[in-house]
C-alpha positions as CSV (number, residue, x, y, z in Angstrom):
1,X,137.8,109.3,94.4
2,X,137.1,110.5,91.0
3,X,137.2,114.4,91.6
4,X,137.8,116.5,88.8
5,X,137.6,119.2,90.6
6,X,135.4,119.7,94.2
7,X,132.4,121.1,92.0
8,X,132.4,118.7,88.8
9,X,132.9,115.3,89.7
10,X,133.6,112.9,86.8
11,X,130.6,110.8,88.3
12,X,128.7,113.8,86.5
13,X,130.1,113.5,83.2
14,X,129.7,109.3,83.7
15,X,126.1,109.7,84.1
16,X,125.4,112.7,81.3
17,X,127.2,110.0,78.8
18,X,127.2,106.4,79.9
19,X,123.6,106.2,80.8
20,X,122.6,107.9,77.3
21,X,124.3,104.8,75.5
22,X,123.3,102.5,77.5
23,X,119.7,103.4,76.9
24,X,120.5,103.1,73.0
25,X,122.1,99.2,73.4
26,X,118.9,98.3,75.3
27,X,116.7,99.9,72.6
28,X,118.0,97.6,69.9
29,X,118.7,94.4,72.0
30,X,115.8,91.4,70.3
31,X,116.1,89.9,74.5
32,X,114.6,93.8,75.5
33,X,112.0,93.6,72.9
34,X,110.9,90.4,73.5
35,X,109.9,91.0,77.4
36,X,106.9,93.0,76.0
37,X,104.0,91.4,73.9
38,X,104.5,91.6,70.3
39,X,101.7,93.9,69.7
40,X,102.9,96.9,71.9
41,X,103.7,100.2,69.8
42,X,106.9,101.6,69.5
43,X,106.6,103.9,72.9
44,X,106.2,101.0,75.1
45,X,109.8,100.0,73.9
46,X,110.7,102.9,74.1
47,X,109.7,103.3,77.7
48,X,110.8,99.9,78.6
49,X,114.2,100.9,77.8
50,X,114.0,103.9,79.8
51,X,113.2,102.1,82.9
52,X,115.9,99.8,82.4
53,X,118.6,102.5,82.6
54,X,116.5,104.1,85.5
55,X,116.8,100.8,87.0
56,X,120.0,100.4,87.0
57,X,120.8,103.9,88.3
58,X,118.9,103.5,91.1
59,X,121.2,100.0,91.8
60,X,124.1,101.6,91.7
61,X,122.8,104.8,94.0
62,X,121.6,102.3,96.4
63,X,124.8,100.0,96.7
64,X,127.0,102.9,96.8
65,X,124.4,104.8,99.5
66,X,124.4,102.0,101.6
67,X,128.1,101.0,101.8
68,X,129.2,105.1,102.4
69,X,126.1,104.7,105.4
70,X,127.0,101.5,106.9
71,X,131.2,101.7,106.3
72,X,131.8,104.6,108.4
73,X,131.5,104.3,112.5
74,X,129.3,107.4,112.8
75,X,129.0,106.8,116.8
76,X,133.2,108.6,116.3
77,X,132.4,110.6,113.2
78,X,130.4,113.4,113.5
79,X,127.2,112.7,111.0
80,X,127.2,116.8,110.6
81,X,130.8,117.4,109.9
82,X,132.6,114.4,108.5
83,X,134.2,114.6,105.1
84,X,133.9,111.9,102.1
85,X,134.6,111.7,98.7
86,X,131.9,109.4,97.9
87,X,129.3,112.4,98.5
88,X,130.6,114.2,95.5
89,X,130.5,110.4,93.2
90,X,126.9,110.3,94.6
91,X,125.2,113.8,94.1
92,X,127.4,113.9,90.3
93,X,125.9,110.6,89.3
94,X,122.6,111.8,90.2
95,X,122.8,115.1,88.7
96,X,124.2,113.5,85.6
97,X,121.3,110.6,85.3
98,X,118.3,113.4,85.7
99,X,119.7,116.1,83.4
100,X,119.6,113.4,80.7
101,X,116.3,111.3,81.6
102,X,115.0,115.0,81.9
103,X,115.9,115.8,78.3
104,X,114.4,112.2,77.5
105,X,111.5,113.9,79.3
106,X,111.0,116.6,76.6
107,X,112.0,114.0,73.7
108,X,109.0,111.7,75.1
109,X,106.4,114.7,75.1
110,X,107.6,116.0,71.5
111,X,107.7,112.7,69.9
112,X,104.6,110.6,71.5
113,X,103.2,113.6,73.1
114,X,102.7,112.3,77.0
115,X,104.6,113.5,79.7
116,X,104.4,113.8,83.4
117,X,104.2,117.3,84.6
118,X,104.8,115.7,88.5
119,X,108.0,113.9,87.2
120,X,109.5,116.9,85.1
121,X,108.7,118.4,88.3
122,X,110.5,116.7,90.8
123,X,113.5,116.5,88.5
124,X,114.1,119.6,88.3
125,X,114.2,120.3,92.0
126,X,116.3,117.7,92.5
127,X,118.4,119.1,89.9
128,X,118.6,122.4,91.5
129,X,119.7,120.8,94.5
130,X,122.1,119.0,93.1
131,X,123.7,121.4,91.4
132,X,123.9,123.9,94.3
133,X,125.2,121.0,96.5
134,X,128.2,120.7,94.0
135,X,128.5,125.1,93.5
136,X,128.7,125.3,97.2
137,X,130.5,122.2,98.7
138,X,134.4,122.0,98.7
139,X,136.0,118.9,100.1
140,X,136.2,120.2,103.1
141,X,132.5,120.5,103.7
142,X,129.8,118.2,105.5
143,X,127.1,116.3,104.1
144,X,127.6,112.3,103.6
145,X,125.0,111.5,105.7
146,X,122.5,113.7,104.7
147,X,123.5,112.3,100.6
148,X,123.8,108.5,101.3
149,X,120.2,108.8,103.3
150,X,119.2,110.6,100.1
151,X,121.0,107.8,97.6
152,X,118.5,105.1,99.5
153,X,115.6,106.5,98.1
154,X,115.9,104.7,94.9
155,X,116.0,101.8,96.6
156,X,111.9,101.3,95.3
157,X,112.7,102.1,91.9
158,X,113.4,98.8,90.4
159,X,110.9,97.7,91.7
160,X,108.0,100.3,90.8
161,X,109.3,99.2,86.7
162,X,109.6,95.8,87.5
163,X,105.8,95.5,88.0
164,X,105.5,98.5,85.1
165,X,107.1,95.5,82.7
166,X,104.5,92.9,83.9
167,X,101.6,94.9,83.9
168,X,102.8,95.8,79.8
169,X,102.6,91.8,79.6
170,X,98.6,91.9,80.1
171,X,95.5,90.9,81.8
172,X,97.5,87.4,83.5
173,X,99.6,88.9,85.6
174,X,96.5,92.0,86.5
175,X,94.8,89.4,87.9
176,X,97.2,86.9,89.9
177,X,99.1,86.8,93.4
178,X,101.8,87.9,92.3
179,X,100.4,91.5,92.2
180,X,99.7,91.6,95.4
181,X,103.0,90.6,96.3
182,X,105.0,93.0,93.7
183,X,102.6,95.9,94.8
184,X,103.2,95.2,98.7
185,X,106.4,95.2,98.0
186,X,106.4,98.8,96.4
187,X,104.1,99.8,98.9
188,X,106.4,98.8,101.9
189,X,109.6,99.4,100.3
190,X,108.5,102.7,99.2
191,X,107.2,103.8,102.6
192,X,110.6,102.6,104.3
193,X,113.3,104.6,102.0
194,X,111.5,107.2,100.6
195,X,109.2,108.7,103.9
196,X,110.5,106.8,106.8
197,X,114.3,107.5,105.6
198,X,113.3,111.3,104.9
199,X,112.1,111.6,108.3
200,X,114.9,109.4,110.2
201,X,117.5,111.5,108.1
202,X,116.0,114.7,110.0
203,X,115.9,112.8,113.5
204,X,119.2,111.8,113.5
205,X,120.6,115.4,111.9
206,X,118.5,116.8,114.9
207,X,119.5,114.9,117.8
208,X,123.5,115.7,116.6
209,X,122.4,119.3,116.8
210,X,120.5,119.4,119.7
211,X,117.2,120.2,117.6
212,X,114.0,118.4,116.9
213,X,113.3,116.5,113.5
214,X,111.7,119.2,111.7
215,X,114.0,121.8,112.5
216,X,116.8,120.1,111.0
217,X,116.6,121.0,107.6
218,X,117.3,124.8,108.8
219,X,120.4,123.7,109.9
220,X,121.5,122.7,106.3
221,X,121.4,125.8,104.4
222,X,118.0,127.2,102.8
223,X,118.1,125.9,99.6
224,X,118.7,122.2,100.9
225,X,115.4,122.5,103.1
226,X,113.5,123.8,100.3
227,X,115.0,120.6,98.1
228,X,114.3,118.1,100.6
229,X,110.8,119.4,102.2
230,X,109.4,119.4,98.5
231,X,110.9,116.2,98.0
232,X,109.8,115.0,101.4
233,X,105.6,115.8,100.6
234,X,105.8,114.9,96.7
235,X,107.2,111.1,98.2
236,X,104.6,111.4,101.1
237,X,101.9,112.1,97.9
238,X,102.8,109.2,95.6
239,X,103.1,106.9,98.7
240,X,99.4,107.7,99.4
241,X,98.9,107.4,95.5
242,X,100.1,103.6,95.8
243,X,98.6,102.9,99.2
244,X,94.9,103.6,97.3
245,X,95.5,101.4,94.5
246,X,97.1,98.6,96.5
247,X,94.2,98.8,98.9
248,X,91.5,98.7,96.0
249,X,94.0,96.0,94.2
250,X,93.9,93.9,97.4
251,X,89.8,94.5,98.2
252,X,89.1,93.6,94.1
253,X,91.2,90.7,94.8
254,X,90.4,89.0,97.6
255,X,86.5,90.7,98.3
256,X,85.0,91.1,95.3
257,X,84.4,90.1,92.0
258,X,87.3,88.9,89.8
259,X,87.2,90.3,86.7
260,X,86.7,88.1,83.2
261,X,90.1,87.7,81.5
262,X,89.7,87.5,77.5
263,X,91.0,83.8,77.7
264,X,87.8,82.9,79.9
265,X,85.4,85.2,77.9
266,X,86.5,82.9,74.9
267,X,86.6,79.6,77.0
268,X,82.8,80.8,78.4
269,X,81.9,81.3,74.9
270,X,82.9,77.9,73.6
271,X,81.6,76.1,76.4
272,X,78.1,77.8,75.3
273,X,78.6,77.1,71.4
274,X,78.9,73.3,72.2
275,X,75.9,73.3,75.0
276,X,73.6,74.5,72.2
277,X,75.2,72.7,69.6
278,X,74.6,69.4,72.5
279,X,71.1,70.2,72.9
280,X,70.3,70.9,69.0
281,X,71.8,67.5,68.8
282,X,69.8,66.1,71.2
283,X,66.4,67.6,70.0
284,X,67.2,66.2,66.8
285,X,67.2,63.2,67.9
286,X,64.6,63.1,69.8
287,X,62.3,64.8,66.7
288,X,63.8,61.3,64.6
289,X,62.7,59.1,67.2
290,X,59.4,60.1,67.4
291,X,59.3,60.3,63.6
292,X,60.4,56.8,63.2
293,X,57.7,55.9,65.7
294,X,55.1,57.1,63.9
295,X,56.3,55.4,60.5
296,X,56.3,52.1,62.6
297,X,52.1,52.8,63.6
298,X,51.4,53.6,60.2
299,X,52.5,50.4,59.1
C-alpha cells in the first residue's frame, strides 16, 4: 500500500510531517479564530488548533478502521492470521500523529506551563506499542483485526473537542439542551468504541483461539497485552470520568436549580433599577398631590 519497508511505513513519515503543517494553516486561518470568543488568550487558539488536527486524525483512523473491519469476509479469513497492508498504513499513521502531538505536549507545558500527566501518559504507551508492533511485524504477520478494532477508538474523539469548542464559546451553550445531547453523545459513543470494542476485540480473538476474553491478550505477545490492558483500564477510567459529570450535568439540568447566566444577572438588575426608579416616580407623585391639596385648603 504505501510500504517503505515492512517496519517504516510512509504513513509514519505522513503523520510526523503533514499533521505538523496542518496544525500551522489552522493556527493562522481568521475562520479558526473566529469560532472562539474574541477575548480568549492566545492558548485557547492554540489548543483549538490542536484539536482540530486531532480531529481530523481520528477521522481518517476511523474511516480507514472501519472499511479494513467491514471489507474483509472474516467468517473465511482467519481474524488471527490474515495478512493486510492497511495494518501497517494504520499503526504508522498513529505512531506518526502521537510522536508529534506528544512533542506538542512538552511545547504546551514549556510555553503556557499546563499539561496533562494522564495524556503524556497514555501516549507514550501507545507509542511503545506502536513502535514494537512495526520492529516486530513483517508482512507476513497477523494482526488487522486486532489494529482496525484499535483504529475505532477514535471514533469519540471529534466529538469530545467538538463540545471542548462550545464550552470555550461560554455560559449559553453550559446551560442549554444541547449539552445534554453533545455530552450523551460522548458518553455513549465513548463507552461503545473505546470499552465495549476493547472487550469485543478480546471475545472475538478468544473464541478463534479456543480461549476466554481475558485470556486473549496472552495470545498476542507480552508487550501487546501490557499496551492494550493499560489502554483498556485508563479508557474504562475516563469513561467513569465522563459518566460523573454527565450524570451531575443532567441532575443540575433537569433537577435542580439552573444557574444565573451574566445576560439574566444584568436583565434581573435592570428590571430592578426601573421598579425603584417606577416607585420613586410614583411616590413623587403622590407627595405633589397631596402638596397641591393642601395649597388648595389654604386658600
Amino acid at each position: 500500500m504505501d510500504i517503505i519497508s515492512p517496519h517504516f511505513p510512509l504513513s509514519l513519515v505522513a503523520g510526523l510531517t503533514l499533521y505538523p503543517l496542518l496544525f500551522g494553516v489552522l493556527k493562522r486561518q481568521k475562520w479558526v479564530k473566529e469560532i472562539l470568543p474574541v477575548k480568549v488568550d492566545s492558548q485557547k487558539h492554540y489548543h483549538l488548533a490542536n484539536k482540530m488536527v486531532a480531529s481530523t486524525h481520528s477521522t481518517v483512523m476511523t474511516m480507514v478502521g472501519s472499511y479494513l473491519l467491514l471489507t474483509v469476509d472474516w467468517t473465511r479469513n482467519d481474524i488471527s492470521t490474515y495478512q493486510s497492508l492497511i495494518t501497517r498504513f494504520l499503526v504508522g499513521l498513529e505512531l506518526g500523529y502521537l510522536t508529534q502531538d506528544t512533542v506538542f505536549e512538552f511545547y504546551q507545558r514549556t510555553v503556557f506551563g499546563i499539561g496533562s500527566n494522564l495524556i503524556l501518559f497514555h501516549h507514550v504507551a501507545v507509542i511503545l506499542g506502536s513502535a514494537y508492533y512495526l520492529h516486530s511485524l513483517t508482512l507476513t504477520n497477523p494482526g488487522p483485526y486486532f489494529i482496525g478494532m484499535l483504529s475505532l477508538m477514535n471514533m469519540s474523539t471529534p466529538i469530545l473537542h467538538f463540545r471542548w469548542a462550545l464550552q470555550s464559546r461560554g455560559q449559553t451553550f453550559m446551560n442549554s439542551r444541547l449539552k445534554r445531547v453533545v455530552d450523551t453523545s460522548l458518553l455513549v459513543t465513548y463507552f461503545w468504541c473505546r470499552v465495549f470494542g476493547n472487550w469485543w476485540m478480546g471475545y472475538s480473538i478468544g473464541a478463534k483461539l479456543g480461549v476466554s476474553w481475558y485470556e486473549a491478550p496472552l495470545y498476542i505477545g507480552k508487550k501487546f497485552t501490557i499496551t492494550t490492558t493499560t489502554m483498556f483500564f485508563m479508557n474504562v477510567a475516563w469513561w467513569l470520568i465522563l459518566a460523573k459529570q454527565w450524570t451531575k450535568s443532567v441532575q443540575v439540568f433537569y433537577f435542580g436549580k439552573q444557574p444565573r447566566t451574566h445576560a439574566d444577572k444584568h436583565s434581573k438588575t435592570d428590571k430592578t433599577e426601573k421598579t425603584e426608579k417606577g416607585d420613586a416616580a410614583d411616590r413623587g407623585a403622590k407627595a405633589k398631590t397631596v402638596g397641591n391639596g393642601s395649597n388648595k385648603k389654604e386658600e
